[in-house]
C-alpha positions as CSV (number, residue, x, y, z in Angstrom):
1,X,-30.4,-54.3,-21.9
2,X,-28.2,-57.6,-22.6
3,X,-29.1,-59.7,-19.9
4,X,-30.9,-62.2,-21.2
5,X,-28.9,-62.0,-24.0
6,X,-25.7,-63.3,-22.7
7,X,-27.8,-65.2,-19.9
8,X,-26.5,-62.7,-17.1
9,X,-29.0,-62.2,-13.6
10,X,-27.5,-58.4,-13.2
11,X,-25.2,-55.8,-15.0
12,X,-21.1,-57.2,-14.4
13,X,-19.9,-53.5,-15.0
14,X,-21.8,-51.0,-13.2
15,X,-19.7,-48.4,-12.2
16,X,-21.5,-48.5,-8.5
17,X,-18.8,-49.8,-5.7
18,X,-20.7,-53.0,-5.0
19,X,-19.0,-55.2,-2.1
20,X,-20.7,-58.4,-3.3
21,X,-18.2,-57.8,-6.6
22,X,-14.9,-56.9,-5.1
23,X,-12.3,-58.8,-6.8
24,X,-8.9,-59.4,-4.5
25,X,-6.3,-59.2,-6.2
26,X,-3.1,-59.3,-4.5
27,X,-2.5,-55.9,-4.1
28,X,-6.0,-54.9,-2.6
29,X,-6.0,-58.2,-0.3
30,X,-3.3,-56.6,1.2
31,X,-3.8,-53.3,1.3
32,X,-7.2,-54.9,3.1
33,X,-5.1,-57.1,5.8
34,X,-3.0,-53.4,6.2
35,X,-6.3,-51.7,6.7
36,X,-7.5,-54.0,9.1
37,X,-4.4,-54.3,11.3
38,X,-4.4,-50.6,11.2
39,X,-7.5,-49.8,12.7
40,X,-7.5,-52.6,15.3
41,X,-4.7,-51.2,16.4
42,X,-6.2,-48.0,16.6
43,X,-3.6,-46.2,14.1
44,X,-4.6,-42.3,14.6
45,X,-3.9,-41.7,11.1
46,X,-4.0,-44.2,7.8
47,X,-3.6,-43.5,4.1
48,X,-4.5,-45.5,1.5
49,X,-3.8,-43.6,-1.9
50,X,-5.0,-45.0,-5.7
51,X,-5.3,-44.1,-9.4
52,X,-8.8,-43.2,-10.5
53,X,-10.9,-46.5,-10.8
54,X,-8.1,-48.3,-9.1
55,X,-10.8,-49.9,-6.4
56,X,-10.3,-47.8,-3.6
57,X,-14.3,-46.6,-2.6
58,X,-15.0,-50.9,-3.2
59,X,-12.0,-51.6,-1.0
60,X,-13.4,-49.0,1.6
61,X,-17.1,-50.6,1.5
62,X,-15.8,-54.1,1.8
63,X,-13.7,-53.0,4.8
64,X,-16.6,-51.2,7.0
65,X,-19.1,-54.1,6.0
66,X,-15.8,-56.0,8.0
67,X,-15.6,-54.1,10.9
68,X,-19.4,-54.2,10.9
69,X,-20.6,-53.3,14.9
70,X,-16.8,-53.2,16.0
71,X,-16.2,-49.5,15.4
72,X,-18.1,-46.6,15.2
73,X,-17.9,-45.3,11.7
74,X,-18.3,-42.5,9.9
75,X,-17.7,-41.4,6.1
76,X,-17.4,-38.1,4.7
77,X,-16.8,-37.4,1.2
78,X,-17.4,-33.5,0.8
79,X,-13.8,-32.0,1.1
80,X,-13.8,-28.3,0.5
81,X,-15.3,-27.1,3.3
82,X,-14.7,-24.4,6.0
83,X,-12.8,-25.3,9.3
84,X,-16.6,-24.7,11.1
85,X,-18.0,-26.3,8.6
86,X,-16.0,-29.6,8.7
87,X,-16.6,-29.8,12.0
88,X,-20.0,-30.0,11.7
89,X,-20.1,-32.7,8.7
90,X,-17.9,-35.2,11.1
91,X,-20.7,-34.4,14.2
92,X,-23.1,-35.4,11.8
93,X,-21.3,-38.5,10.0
94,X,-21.5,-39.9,13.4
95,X,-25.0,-39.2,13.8
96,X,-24.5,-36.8,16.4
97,X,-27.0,-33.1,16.3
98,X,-25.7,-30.3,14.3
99,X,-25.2,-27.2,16.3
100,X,-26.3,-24.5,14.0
101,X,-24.2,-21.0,14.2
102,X,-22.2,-22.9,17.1
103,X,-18.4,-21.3,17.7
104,X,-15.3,-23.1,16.6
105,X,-14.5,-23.9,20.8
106,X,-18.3,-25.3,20.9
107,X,-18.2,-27.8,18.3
108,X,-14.7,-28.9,19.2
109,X,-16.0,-29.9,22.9
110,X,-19.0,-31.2,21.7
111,X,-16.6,-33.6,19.5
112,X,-14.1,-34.3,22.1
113,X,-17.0,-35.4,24.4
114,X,-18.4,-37.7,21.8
115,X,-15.4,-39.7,21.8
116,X,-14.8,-39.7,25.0
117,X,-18.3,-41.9,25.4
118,X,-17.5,-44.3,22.6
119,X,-14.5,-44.7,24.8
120,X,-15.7,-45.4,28.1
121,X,-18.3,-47.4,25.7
122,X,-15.5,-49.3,24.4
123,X,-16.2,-48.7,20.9
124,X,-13.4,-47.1,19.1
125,X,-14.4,-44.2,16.5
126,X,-12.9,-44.2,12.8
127,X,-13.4,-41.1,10.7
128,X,-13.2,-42.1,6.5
129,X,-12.5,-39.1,4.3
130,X,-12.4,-39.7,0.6
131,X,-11.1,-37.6,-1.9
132,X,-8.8,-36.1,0.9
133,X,-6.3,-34.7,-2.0
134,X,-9.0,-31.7,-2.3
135,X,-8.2,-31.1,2.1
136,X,-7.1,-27.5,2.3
137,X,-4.2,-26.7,4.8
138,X,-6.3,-25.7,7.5
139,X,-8.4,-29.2,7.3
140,X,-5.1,-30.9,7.6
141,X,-4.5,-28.9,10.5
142,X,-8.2,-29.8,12.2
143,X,-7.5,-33.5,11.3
144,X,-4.4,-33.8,12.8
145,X,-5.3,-32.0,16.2
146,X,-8.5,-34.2,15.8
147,X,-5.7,-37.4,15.0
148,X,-4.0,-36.3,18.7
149,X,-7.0,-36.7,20.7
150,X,-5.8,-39.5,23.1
151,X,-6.8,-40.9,26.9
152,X,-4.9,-42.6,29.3
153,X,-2.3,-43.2,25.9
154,X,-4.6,-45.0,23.9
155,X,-6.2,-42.6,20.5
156,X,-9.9,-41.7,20.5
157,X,-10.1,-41.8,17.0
158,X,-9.0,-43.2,13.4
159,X,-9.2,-40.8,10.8
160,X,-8.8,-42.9,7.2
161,X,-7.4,-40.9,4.5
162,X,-8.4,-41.7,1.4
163,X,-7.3,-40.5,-1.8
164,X,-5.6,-40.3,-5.5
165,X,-1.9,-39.8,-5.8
166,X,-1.5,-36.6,-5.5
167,X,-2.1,-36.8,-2.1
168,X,1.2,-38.2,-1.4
169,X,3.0,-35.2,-2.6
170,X,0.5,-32.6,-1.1
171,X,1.7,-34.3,2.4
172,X,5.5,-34.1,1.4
173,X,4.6,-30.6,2.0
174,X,6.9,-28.6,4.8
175,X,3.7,-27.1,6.1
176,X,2.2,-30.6,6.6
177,X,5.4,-32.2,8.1
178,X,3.7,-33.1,11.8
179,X,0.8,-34.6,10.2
180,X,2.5,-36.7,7.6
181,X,5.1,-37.7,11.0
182,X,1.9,-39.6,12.2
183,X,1.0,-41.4,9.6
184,X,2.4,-44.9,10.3
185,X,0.5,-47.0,7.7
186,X,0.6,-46.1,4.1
187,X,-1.1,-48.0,1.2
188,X,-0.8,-47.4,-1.8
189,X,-3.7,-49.3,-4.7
190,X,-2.0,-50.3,-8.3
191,X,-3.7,-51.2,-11.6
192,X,-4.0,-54.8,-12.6
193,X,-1.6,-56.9,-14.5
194,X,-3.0,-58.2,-17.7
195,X,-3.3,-61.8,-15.9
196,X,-5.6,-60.0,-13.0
197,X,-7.2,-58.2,-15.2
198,X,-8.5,-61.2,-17.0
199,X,-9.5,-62.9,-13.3
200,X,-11.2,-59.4,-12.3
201,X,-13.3,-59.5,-15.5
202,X,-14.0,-63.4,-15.4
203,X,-15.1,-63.5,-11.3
204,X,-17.8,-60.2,-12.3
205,X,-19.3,-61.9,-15.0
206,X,-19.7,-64.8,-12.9
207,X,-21.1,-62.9,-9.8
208,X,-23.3,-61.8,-12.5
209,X,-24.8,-65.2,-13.1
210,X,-23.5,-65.7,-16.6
211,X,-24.7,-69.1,-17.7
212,X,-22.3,-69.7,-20.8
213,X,-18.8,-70.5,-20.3
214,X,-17.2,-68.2,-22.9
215,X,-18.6,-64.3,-23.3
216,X,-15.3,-62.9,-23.6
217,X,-12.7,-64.3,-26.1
218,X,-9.2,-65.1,-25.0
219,X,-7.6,-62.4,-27.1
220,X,-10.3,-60.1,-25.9
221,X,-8.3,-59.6,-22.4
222,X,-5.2,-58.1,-24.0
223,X,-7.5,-55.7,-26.3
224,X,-8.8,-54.6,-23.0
225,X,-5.6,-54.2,-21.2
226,X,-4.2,-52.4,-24.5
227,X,-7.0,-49.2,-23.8
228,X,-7.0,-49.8,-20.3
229,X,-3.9,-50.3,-19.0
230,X,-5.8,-52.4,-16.0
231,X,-7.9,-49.1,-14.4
232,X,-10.3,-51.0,-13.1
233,X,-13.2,-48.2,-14.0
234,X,-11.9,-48.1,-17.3
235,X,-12.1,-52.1,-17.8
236,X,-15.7,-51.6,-16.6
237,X,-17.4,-48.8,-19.1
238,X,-15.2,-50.7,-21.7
239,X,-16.6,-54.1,-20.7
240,X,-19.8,-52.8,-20.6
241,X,-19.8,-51.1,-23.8
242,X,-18.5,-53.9,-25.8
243,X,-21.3,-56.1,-24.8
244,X,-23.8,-53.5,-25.4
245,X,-22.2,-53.9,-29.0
246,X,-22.5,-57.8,-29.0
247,X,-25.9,-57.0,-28.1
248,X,-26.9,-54.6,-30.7
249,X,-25.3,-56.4,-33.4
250,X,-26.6,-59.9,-32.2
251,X,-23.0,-61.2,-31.3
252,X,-22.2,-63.7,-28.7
253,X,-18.9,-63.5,-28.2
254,X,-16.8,-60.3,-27.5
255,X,-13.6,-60.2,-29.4
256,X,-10.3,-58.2,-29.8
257,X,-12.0,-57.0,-33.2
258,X,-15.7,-55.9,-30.9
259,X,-13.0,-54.3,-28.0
260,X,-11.4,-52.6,-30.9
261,X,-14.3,-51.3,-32.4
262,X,-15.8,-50.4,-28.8
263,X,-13.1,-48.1,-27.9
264,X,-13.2,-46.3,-31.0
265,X,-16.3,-45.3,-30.7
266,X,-15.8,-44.7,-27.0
267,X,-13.1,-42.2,-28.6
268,X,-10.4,-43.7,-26.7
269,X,-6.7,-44.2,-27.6
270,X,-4.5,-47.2,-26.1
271,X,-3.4,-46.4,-22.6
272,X,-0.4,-45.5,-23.3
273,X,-0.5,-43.1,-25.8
274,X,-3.0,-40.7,-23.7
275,X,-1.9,-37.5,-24.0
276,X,-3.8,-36.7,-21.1
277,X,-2.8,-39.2,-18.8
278,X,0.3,-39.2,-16.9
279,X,2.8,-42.1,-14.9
280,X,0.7,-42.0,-11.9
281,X,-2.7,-42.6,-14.0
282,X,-3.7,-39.0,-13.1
283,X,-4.6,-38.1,-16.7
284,X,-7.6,-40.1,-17.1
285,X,-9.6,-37.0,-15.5
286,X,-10.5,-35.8,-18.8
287,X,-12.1,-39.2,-19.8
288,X,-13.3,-40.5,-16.3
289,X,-15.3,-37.1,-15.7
290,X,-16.7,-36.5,-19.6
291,X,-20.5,-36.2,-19.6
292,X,-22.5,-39.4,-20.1
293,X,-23.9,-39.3,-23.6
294,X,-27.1,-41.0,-23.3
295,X,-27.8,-43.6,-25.8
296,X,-31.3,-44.8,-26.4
297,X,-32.8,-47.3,-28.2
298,X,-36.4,-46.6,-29.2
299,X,-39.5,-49.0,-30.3
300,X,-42.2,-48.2,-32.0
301,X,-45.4,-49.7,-31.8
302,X,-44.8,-51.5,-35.2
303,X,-41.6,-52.9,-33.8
304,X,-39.0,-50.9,-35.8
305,X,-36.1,-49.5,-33.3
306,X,-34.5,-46.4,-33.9
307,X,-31.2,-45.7,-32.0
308,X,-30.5,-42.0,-31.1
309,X,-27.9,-40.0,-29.0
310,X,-28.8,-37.8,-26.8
311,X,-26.3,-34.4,-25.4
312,X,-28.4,-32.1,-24.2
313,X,-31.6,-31.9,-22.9
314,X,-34.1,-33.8,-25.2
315,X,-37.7,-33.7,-25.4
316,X,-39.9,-37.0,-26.6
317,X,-43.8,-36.5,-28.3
318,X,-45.2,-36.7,-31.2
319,X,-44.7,-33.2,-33.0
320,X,-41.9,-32.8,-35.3
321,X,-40.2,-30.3,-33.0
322,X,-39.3,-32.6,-30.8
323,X,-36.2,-33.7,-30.4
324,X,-36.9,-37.5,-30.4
325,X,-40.5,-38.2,-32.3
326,X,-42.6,-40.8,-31.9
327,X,-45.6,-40.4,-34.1
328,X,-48.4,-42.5,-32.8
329,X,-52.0,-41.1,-31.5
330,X,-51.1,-42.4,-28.1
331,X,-48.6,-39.9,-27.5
332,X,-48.9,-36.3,-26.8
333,X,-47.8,-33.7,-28.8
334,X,-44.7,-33.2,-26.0
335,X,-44.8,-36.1,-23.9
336,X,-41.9,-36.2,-21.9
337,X,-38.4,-34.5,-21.5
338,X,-34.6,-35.8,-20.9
339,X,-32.4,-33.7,-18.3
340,X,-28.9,-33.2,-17.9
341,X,-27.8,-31.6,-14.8
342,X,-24.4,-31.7,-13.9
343,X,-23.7,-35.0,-15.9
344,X,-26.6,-36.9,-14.5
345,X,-29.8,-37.9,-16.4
346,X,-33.1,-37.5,-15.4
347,X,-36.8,-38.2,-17.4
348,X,-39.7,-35.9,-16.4
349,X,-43.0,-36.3,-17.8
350,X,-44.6,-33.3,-19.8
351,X,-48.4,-33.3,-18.4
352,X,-48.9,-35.9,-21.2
353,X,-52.1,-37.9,-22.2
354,X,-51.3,-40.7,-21.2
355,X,-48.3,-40.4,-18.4
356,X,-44.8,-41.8,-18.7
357,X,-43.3,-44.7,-17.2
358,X,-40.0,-45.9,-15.6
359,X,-39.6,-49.9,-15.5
360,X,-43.5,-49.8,-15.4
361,X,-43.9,-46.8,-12.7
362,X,-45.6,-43.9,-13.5
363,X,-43.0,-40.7,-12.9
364,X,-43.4,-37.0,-12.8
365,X,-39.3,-36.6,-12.8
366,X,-36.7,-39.1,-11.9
367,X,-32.6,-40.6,-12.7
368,X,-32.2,-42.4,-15.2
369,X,-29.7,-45.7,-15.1
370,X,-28.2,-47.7,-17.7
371,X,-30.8,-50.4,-18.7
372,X,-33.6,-48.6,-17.7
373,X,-36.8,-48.6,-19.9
374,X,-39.0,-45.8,-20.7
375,X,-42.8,-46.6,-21.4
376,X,-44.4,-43.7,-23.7
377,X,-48.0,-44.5,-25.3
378,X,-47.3,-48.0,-26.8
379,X,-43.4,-47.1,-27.5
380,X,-40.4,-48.4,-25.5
381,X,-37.2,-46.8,-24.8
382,X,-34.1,-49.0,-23.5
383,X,-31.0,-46.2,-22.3
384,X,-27.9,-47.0,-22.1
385,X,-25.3,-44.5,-20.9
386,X,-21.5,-45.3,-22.5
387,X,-18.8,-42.8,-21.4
388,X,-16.8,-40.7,-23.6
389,X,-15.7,-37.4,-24.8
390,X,-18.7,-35.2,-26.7
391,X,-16.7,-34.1,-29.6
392,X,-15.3,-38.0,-30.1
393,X,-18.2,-39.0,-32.2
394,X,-19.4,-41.1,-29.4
395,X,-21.5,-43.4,-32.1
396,X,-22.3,-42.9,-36.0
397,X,-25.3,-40.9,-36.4
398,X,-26.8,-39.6,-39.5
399,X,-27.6,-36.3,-40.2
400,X,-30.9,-36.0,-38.1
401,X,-28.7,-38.0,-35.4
402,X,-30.1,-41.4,-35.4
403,X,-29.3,-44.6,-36.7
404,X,-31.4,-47.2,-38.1
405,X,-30.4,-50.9,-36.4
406,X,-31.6,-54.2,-37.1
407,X,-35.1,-54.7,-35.5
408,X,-34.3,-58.3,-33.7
409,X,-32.1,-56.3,-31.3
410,X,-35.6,-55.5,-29.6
């Protein structure tokens, strides 16, 4: 979408935990070195525990590319499961068979004997389970008779808790007393200082590519720290948003005035005056989980771009009952449609005429991504998904919900 624009080889801000961008600050190089020196010393039980968007799935992904062919590692991140059940998703995260219908007694011998081999192999297993705050009682239970398993006084496994804060207190429970007792290492991800924050923004630009020195203005990074208080996913959508902005309006330079502007029409307030957010960052959840509103810029074949929001599902073509029209012979009547299901976008082509294209493939359905372009007849449609709250007035529509913008942002 802007990459050209500001020089740039890739996005700096997806939302996707890319190792190849993992910024160190000082807390998560050592909450790293702790992880580290955990599991080569074959911890039974570690928890690392952070605010939404503090870093902590990155963190993980940089720490197993580490350990690369060391240990034996498995990840799961579906939480609410049945005892059974869990016990079959951890057979399978180490790429051993499911036993279908197996009893409770089965799959727990079938486990035990796995690690047993990886430890007369000499590899040492280590079991990663994110969002671990959703565990019920009796997965605690499973995890720490799993954490127990032990030969000749050394442990057979690592199980890695992972988590938001929460977790802490849902182990300070009485119930979960002998489990929380094991748990020798304990790490604990903050957000960024204003400082760091400016460092974490400045080293993703450059992994980027950016070719000119100055894309973000000095008094840019405390704008940014004002409505993000340092979350590191909310510096991202914000980040990404405002150069969409620079973009659009054919700026080179984001500013505290473009940061401002950006989080208005994100519908955020300044981090600290969330109402839904409280001390341990915890009331982001409304914000962080609001359904994408899919923003789209559409060309015409006569070059004039048309800029249109889309909620709900959305169909393209050239009638007037569609939702998006593009009224050129080359374009069927209803051409294509635009899903949402469950927060995720997808394009799926109507039959049409002439078919419909993703980055120059020809689709029947697929996800769609921030920057991707949409080839109908001889129009093109660039998507960008910003993240906010529907009833925020994500952008400024008019009444038949689009808005006219300067052609050269094509």
């Amino acid at each position: 979408m802007y990459l050209s624009h500001f020089g740039l080889k890739e996005h700096p801000f997806r939302l996707n935990a890319d190792p190849r961008f993992l910024y160190m600050s000082g807390t998560h190089r050592k909450a790293l070195a702790y992880l580290q020196y955990g599991l080569e010393m074959q911890d039974s039980l570690v928890l690392m525990s952070g605010e939404i968007g503090s870093g902590k799935t990155t963190l993980i992904n940089q720490l197993t590319h580490q350990l690369g062919n060391a240990c034996q590692i498995a990840r799961i991140h579906q939480t609410q499961l049945q005892e059974s059940d869990f016990l079959q998703t951890v057979l399978v995260a180490f790429g051993q068979t499911s036993i279908p219908s197996a009893a409770k007694f089965e799959l727990l011998a079938t486990l035990n004997q796995f690690l047993l081999t990886e430890f007369r192999r000499g590899k040492h297993p280590v079991l990663i389970i994110d969002e671990a705050q959703h565990l019920s009682a009796g997965l605690f239970e499973e995890i720490r008779l799993l954490a127990d398993s032990e030969q000749g006084g050394k442990s057979l496994i690592s199980v890695l808790l992972v988590g938001q804060p929460e977790l802490r207190d849902i182990l300070n429970q009485p119930e979960l007393v002998q489990l929380k007792q094991r748990i020798r290492l304990r790490i604990h991800l903050q957000r960024l200082g204003l400082e760091e924050m400016a460092h974490y923004i400045s080293h993703r630009m450059s992994i980027a590519g950016v070719a000119k020195k100055t894309v973000f203005a000095p008094d840019s990074f405390r704008a940014i720290y004002h409505y993000t208080g340092g979350c590191l996913r909310l510096v991202n959508i914000l980040c990404d948003y405002a150069l969409t902005h620079c973009f659009t309006e054919g700026a080179s330079i984001v500013t505290a005035d473009v940061i401002r502007i950006s989080s208005d029409e994100l519908g955020w307030e300044p981090f600290d005056q969330m109402d839904t957010m409280d001390e341990e960052g915890t009331r982001l959840v409304p914000i962080l989980n609001a359904t994408p509103i899919l923003k789209l810029l559409v060309t015409n074949i006569d070059g004039e771009v048309e800029e249109y929001s889309v909620r709900k599902n959305s169909k393209i073509g050239r009638h007037k009952d569609n939702d998006i029209v593009i009224d050129t012979p080359r374009i069927s009547r209803y051409h294509a449609e635009i899903l949402d299901r469950n927060g995720r976008w997808y394009l799926r082509d109507l039959e049409s005429m002439n078919g419909t294209k993703l980055n120059q493939k020809k689709i029947d359905l697929v996800p769609i991504n921030a920057g991707d372009i949409i080839s109908v007849g001889g129009a093109t449609i660039r998507c960008i998904i910003p993240y906010g709250i529907d009833n925020t007035g994500l952008i400024t529509l008019n009444e038949d919900h689009t808005r006219r913008i300067p052609t050269t942002t094509s």
